[in-house]
C-alpha positions as CSV (number, residue, x, y, z in Angstrom):
1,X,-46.6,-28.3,47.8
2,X,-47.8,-24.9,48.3
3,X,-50.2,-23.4,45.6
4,X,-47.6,-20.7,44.0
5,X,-45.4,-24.4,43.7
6,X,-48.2,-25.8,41.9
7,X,-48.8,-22.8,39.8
8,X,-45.5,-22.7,38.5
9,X,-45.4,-26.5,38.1
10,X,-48.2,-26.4,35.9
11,X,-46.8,-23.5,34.4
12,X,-43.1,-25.6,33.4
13,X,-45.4,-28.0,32.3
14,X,-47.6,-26.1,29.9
15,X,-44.6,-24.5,28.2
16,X,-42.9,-27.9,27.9
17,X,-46.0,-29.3,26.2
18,X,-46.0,-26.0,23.8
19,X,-42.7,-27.1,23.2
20,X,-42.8,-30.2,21.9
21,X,-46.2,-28.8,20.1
22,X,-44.8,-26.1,18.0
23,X,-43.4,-27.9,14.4
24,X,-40.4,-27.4,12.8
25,X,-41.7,-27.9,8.9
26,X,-42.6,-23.9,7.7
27,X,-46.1,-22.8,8.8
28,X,-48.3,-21.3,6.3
29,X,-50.3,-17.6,7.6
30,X,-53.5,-16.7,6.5
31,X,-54.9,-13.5,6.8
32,X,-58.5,-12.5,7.8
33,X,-60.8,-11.1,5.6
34,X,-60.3,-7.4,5.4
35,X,-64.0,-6.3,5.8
36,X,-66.0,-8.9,8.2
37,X,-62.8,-10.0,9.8
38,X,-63.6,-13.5,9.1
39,X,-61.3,-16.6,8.1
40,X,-62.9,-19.9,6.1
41,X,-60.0,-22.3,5.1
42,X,-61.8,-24.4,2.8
43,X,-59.7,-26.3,0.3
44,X,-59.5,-30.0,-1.5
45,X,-55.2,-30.0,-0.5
46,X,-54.1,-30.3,3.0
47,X,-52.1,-27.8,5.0
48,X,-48.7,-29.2,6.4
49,X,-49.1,-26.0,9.5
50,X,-51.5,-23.1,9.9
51,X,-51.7,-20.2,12.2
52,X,-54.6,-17.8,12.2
53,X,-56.6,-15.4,13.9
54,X,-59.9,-13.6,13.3
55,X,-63.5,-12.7,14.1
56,X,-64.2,-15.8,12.9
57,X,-62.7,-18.7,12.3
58,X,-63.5,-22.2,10.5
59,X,-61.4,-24.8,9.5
60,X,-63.0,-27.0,6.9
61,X,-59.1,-28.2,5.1
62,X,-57.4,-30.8,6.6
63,X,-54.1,-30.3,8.2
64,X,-51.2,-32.5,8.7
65,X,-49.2,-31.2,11.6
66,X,-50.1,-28.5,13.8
67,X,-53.0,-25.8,13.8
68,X,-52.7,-22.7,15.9
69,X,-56.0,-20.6,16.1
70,X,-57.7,-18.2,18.0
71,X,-60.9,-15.9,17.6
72,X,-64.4,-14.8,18.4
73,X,-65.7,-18.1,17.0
74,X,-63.6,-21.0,15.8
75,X,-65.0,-24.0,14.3
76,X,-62.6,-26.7,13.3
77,X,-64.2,-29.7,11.2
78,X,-61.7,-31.6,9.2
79,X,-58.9,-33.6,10.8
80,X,-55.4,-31.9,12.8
81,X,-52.3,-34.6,12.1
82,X,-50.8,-33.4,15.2
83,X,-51.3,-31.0,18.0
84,X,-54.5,-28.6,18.3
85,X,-54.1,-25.3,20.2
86,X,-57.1,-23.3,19.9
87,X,-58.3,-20.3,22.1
88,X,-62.0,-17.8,21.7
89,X,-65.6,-17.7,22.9
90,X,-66.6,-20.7,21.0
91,X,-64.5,-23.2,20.3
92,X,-65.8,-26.5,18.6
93,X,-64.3,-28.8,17.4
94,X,-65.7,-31.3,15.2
95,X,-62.4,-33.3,13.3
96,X,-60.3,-35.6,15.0
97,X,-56.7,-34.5,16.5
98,X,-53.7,-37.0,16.2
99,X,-51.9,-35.5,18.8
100,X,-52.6,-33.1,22.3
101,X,-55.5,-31.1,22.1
102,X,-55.2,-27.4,24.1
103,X,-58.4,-25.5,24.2
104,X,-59.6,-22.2,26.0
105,X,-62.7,-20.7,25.6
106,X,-66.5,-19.3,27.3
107,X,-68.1,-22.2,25.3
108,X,-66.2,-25.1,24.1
109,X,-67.3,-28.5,22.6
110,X,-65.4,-31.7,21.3
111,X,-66.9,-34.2,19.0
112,X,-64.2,-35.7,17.4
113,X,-61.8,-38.3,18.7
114,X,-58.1,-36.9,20.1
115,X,-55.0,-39.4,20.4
116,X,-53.4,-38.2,22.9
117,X,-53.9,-35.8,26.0
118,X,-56.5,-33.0,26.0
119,X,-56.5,-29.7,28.2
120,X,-59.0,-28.0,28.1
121,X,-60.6,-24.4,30.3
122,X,-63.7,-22.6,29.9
123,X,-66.9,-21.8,31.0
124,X,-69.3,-24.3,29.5
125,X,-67.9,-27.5,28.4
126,X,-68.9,-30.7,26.3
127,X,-67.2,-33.6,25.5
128,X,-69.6,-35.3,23.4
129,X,-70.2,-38.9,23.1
130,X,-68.8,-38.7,19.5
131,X,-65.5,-37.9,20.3
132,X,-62.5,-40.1,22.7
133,X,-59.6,-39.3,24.3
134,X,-56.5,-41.6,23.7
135,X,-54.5,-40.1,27.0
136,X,-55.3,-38.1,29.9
137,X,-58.1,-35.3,30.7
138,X,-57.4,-32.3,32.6
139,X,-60.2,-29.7,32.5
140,X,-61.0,-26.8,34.9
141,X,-64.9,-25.2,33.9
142,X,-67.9,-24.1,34.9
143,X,-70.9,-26.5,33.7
144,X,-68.5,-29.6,31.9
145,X,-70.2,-32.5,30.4
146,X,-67.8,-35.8,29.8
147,X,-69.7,-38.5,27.9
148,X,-66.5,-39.6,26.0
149,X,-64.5,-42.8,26.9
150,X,-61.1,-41.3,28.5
151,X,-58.4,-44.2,27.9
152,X,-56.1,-42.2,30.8
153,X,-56.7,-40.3,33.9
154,X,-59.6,-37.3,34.5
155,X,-58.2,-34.5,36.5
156,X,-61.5,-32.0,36.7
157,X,-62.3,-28.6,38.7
158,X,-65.2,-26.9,38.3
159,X,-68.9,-26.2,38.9
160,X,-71.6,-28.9,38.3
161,X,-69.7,-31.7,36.3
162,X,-71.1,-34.7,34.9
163,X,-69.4,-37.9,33.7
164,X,-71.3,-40.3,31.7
165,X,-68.5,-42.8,29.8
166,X,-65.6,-45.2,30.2
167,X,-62.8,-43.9,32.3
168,X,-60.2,-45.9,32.0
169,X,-58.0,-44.8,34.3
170,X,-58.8,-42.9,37.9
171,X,-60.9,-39.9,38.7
172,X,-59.6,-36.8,41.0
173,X,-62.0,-33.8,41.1
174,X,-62.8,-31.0,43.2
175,X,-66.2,-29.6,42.3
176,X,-69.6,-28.0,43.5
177,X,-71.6,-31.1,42.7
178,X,-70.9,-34.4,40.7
179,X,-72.7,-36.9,38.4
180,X,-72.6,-40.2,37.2
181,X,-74.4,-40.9,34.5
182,X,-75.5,-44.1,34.1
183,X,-72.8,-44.8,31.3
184,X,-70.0,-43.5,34.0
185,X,-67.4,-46.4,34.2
186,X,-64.4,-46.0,36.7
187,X,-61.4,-48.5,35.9
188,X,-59.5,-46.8,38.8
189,X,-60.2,-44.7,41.9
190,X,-62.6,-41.5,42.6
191,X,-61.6,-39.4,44.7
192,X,-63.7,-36.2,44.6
193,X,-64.2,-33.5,46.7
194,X,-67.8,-31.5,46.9
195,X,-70.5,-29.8,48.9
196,X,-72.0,-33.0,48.7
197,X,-72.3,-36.8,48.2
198,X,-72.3,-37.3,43.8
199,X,-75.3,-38.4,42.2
200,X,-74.8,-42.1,41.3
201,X,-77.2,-43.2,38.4
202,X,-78.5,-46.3,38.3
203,X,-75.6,-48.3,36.3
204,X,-72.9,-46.2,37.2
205,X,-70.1,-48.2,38.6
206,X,-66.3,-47.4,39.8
207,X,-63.9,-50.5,40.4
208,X,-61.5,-48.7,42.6
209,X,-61.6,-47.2,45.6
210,X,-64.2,-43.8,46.1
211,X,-62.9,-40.8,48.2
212,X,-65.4,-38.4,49.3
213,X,-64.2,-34.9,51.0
214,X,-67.0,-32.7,51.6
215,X,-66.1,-29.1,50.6
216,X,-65.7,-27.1,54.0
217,X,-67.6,-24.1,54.5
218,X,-65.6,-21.6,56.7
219,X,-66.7,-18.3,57.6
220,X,-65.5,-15.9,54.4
221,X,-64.6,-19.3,52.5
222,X,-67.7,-18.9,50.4
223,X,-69.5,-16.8,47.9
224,X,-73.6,-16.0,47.9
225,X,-74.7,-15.0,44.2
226,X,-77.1,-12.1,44.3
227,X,-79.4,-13.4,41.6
228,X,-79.8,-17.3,42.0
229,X,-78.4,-17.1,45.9
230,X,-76.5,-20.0,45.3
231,X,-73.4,-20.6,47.6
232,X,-69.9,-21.7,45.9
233,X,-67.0,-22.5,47.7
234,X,-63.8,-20.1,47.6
235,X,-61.1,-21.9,49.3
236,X,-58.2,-22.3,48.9
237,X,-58.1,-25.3,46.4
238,X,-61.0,-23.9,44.2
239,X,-59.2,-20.7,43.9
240,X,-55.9,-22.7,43.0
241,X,-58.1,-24.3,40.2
242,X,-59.7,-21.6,38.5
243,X,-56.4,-19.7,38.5
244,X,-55.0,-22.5,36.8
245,X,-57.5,-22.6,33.8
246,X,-57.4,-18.9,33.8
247,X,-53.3,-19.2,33.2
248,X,-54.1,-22.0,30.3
249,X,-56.7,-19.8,28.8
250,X,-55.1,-16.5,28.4
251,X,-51.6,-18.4,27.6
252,X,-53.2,-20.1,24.6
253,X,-54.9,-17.0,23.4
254,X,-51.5,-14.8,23.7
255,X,-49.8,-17.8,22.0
256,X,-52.0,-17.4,19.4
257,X,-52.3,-14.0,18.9
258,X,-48.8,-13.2,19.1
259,X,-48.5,-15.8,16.6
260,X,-50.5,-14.8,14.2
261,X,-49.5,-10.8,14.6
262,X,-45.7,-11.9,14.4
263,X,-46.0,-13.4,10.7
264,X,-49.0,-10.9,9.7
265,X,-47.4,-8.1,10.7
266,X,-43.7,-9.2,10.4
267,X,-42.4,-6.2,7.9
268,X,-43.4,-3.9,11.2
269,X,-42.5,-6.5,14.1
270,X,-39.4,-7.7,13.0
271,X,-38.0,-4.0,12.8
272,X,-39.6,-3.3,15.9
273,X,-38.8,-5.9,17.7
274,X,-34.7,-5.0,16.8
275,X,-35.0,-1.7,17.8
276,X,-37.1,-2.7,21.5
277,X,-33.9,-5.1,21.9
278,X,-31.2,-3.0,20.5
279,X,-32.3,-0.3,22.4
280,X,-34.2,-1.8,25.5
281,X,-34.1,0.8,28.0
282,X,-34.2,3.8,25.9
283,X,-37.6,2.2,24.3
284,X,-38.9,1.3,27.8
285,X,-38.7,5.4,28.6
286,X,-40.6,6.3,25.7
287,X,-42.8,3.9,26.0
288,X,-43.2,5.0,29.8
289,X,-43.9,8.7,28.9
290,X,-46.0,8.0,26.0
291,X,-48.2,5.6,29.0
292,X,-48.6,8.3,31.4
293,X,-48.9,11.0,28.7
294,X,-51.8,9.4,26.9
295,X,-54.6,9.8,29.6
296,X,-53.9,13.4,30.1
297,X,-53.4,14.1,26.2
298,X,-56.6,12.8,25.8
299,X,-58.5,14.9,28.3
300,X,-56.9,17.9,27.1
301,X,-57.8,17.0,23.4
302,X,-61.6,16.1,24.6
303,X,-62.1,19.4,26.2
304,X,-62.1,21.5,23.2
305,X,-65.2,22.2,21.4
306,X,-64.4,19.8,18.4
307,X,-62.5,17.4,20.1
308,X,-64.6,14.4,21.5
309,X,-64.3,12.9,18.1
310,X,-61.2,13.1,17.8
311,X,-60.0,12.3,21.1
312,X,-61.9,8.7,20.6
313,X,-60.7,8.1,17.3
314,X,-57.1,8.6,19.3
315,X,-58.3,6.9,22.0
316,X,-58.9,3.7,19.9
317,X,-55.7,3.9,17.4
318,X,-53.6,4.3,21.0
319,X,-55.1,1.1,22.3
320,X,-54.6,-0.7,19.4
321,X,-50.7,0.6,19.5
322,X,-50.5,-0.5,23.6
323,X,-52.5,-4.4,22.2
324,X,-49.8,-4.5,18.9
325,X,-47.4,-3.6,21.9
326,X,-48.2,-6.2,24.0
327,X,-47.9,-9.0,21.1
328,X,-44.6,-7.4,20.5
329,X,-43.2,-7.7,24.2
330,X,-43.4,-11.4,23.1
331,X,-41.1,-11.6,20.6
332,X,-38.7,-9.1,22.5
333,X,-38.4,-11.5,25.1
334,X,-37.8,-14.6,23.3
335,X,-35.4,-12.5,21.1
336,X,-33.5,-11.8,24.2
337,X,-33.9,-15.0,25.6
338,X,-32.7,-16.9,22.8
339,X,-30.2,-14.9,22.3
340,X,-28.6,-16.0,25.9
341,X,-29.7,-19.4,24.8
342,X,-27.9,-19.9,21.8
343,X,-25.2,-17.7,22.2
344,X,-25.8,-16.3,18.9
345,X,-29.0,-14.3,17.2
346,X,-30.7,-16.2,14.0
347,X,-33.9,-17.9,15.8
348,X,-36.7,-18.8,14.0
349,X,-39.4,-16.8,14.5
350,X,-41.7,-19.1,16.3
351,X,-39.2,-20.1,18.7
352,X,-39.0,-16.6,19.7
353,X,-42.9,-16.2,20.4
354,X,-43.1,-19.6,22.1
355,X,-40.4,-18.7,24.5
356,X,-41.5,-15.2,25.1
357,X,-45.0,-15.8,25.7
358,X,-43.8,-18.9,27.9
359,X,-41.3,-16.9,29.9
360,X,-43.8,-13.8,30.1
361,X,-46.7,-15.5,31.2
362,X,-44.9,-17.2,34.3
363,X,-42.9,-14.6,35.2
364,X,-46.5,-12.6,35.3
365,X,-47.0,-15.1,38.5
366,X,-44.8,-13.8,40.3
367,X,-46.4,-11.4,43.4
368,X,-46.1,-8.2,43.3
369,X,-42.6,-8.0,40.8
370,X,-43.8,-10.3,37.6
371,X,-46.7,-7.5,36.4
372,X,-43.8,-4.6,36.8
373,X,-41.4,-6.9,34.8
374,X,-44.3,-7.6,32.4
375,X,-44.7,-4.0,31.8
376,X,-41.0,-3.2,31.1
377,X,-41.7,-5.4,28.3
378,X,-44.5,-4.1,26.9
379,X,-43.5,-0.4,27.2
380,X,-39.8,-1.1,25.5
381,X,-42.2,-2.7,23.2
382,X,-44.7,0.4,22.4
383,X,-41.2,2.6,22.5
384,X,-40.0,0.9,19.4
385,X,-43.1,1.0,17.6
386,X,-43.3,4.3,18.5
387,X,-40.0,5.2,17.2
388,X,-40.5,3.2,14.4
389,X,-43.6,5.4,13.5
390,X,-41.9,8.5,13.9
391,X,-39.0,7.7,11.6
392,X,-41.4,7.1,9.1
393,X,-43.4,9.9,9.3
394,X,-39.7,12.0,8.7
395,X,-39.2,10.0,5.6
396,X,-42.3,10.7,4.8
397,X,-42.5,14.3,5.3
């Protein structure tokens, strides 16, 4: 299969699993704190569904079905009845998960047990000891450390990786280096492909077969880093994987995002998103002017004597329009997709951000056509908020 095929494989299958992740029972919203930003969910009574965003984020309630989540920081210590989807620089968590586990983040840690499958892509990762996964791992990072027991299969890309527990399944990897810890247990196969032979600590053992590839090193196939002058490999197949975790990080944290902006912001999106679908292509053109206008408008407004200020003050409210914008295109596109689905309007509202964010974020794989078609999106989508904003400024005035 050829790595776009794979891409949009994964791809299916990542929207399929979001799918079946998404509950039907109503989801409660809460809002971050209007000064620091923050969220702390802290209370004696479980919470049947939460989606949230913020600077910060901790978790301390239980919650019986599903927990959506995405910030800065997001700390999650009390148990998830179902599925976990989590997205932000730090991601820990600490409670167990009943169901699949999808994080995304620079710095992510697990310590607490999860029944099912876990995804996870990030920079630096850690599987404590603590925790266990019921199903399979799949995990694409930088430095990862696995010293859980994995009941299923380990499917790993990344930089230095490091397994140290019970695998009970096989092992595939493609890596810079590899380690077995002394704890590392194989019930099935290890293939692995590296720059070199994995370290094998005394104790280690694998009861299947063990594949070893050594990573080629072609003429412009690698990369030299200026500081350390370390040499990584850039093939084709490392490429394929950090793409890969890429796509499952910025889907979770859109998923996320859009939900959470959807039901905090629903007396403005829900308007907005009727007029971006009632009126696509009239929205995409103002949206379109308003893009191309904006750079120039705020040179102009920069050059006069007392406009610096001002221009960044506009600067910063129209980027925050283009980012509300782009949450929007979301829910314009599930609208519209759901719409051809059922036949009729009515969807609920996550149904509409799960299949616009899912349709969005494949058809942004496309070469050189799936960032245009993204784009319609999002402009139809900053044309009807900017409509929106107009006719209320004429009420008002």
């Amino acid at each position: 299969m050829k790595p776009s095929g794979k891409i949009a494989a994964i791809s299916a299958l990542l929207f399929s699993l979001a799918l079946a992740a998404l509950p039907v029972a109503a989801a409660e919203i809460i809002k971050p704190d209007k000064q620091s930003g923050s969220i702390s969910v802290a209370r004696e009574t479980s919470i049947k569904n939460l989606y949230t965003a913020g600077g910060i984020v901790n978790i301390s309630t239980e919650i019986e079905n599903g927990l959506y989540t995405a910030g800065g920081s997001v700390v999650i210590d009390k148990r998830v009845g179902q599925n976990l989807m989590a997205a932000g620089g730090t991601v820990i968590s600490r409670g167990e998960v009943g169901g699949s586990a999808h994080l995304a983040g620079g710095n992510i840690m697990v310590e607490g047990p999860v029944a099912d499958d876990l995804f996870i892509g990030g920079g630096n990762i850690n599987i404590s000891s603590t925790a266990a996964i019921g199903g399979d791992l799949i995990i694409g990072g930088g430095n990862v450390v696995i010293n859980a027991p994995v009941q299923g299969n380990i499917l790993v890309g990344g930089g230095q990786v490091t397994i140290n527990g019970k695998v009970g399944g096989s092992v595939k990897a493609r890596v810079e280096s590899l380690t077995m810890g002394e704890k590392a247990e194989i019930a099935g196969d290890l293939d692995y492909t590296a720059a070199k032979e994995a370290t094998m600590a005394a104790g280690a053992a694998v009861m299947g077969e063990t594949t070893y590839k050594q990573a080629t090193m072609r003429a412009g196939s690698s990369w030299k880093h200026p500081g350390s002058g370390r040499v990584f490999n850039i093939d084709k197949k490392t490429v394929l994987g950090f793409m890969l975790s890429l796509f499952l990080a910025k889907f979770l944290v859109m998923l996320a995002t859009a939900l959470a902006l959807a039901y905090l912001l629903r007396k403005v999106f829900e308007p907005a998103a009727k007029t971006g679908l009632a009126n696509f292509w009239p929205s995409a053109g103002i949206g379109f002017l308003a893009f191309i206008a904006a750079a120039p408008a705020l040179i102009f407004i920069a050059a006069t004597v007392i406009g610096i200020g001002l221009a960044f003050l506009a600067g910063l409210a129209y980027a925050l329009l283009f980012l509300l914008a782009a949450a929007l295109a979301n829910i314009v596109c599930g609208r519209w997709l759901m719409k051809l689905i059922q036949k009729k309007e009515g969807a609920k509202i996550w149904q509409e951000v799960l299949v616009g964010t899912a349709a969005l974020s494949i058809v942004g794989l496309i070469p050189f056509i799936g960032w245009g078609i993204v784009l319609v999106f999002i402009l139809a989508a900053l044309g009807a908020l900017l409509r929106l904003t107009y006719q209320a400024f004429l009420k008002r005035s």
